[in-house]
N, C-alpha and C positions, 0 to 999 in steps of 0.2 A: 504494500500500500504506500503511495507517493508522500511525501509529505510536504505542506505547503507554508509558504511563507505569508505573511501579510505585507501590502507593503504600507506607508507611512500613512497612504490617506486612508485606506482602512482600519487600521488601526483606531487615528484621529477620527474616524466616525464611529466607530464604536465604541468610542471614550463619552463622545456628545452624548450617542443613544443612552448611555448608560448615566449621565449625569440628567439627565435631561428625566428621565426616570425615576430618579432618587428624589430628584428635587419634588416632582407632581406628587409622588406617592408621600413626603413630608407635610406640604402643603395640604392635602387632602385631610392628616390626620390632622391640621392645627386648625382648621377652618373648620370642624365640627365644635368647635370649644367653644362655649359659651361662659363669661367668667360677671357674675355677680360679687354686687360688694354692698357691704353696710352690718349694721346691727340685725342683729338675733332677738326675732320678738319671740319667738317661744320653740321650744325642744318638748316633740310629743314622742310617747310609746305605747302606742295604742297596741291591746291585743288584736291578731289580724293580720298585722304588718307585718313586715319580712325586714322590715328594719326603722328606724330613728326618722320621724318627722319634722322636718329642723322647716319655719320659715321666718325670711328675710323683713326689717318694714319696706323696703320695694322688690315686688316679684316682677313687675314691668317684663324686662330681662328677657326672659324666660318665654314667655308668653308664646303660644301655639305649639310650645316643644311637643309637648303631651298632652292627654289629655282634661288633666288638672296642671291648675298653676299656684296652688293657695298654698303648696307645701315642697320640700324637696323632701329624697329619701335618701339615709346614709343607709345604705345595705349590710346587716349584719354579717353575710359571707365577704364583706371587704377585706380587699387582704392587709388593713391596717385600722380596721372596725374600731377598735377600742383607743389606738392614738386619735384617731382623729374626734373621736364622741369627746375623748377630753380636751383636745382644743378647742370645738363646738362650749363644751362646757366650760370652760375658763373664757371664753370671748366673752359668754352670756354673762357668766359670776361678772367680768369686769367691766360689763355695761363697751365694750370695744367692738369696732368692726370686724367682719370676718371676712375673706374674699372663699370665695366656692367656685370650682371650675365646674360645667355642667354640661357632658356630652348631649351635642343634640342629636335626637336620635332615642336614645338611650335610656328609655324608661323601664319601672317599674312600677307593676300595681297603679299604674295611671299616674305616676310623678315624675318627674324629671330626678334622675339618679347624680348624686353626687361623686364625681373623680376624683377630686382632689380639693385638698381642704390649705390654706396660707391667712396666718393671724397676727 
């Protein structure tokens, strides 16, 4: 079996193709993100849930992600469930803002699901 060489502009295009790729498929994941900010008017756990009903005083935000907007949801299968309930809960104690990243897309139980929590 022969074996072949490339030569430079092949190469150089299948550098482009490949950045060029990397780039859409980063962009694609940052442009679902939705990032609210503000105070923590109340942290519910209702039985029922599959996890922590945390909502914002502006849900604005959010609005049309899913099909409630009155609340978000930390997921108890998170895989960092309990850090972040106590950042949620140290925001709340200290009357401080909380910023909440929020895949869109990405609900549960009809809420818009929490990604990532920054206090």
């Amino acid at each position: 079996m022969p074996v072949t060489c490339l030569n430079n502009f092949e190469v150089l295009l299948m550098l482009r193709i490949i950045i060029l790729s990397l780039s859409l498929a980063t962009f694609s994941t940052f442009a679902s993100d939705v990032t609210v900010f503000g105070k923590i008017k109340w942290i519910n756990n209702w039985q029922g849930h599959s996890g922590f009903l945390v909502a914002l005083e502006n849900m604005t935000p959010t609005k049309g992600i899913c099909k409630r907007n009155d609340q978000y949801i930390l997921p108890q299968n998170h895989q960092f469930a309990k850090e972040n309930f106590s950042m949620l809960l140290s925001s709340r104690i200290a009357d401080k803002p909380v910023t909440l990243v929020i895949r869109s897309g990405e609900c549960l139980e009809g809420f818009p699901k929490i990604a990532h929590i920054r206090i």
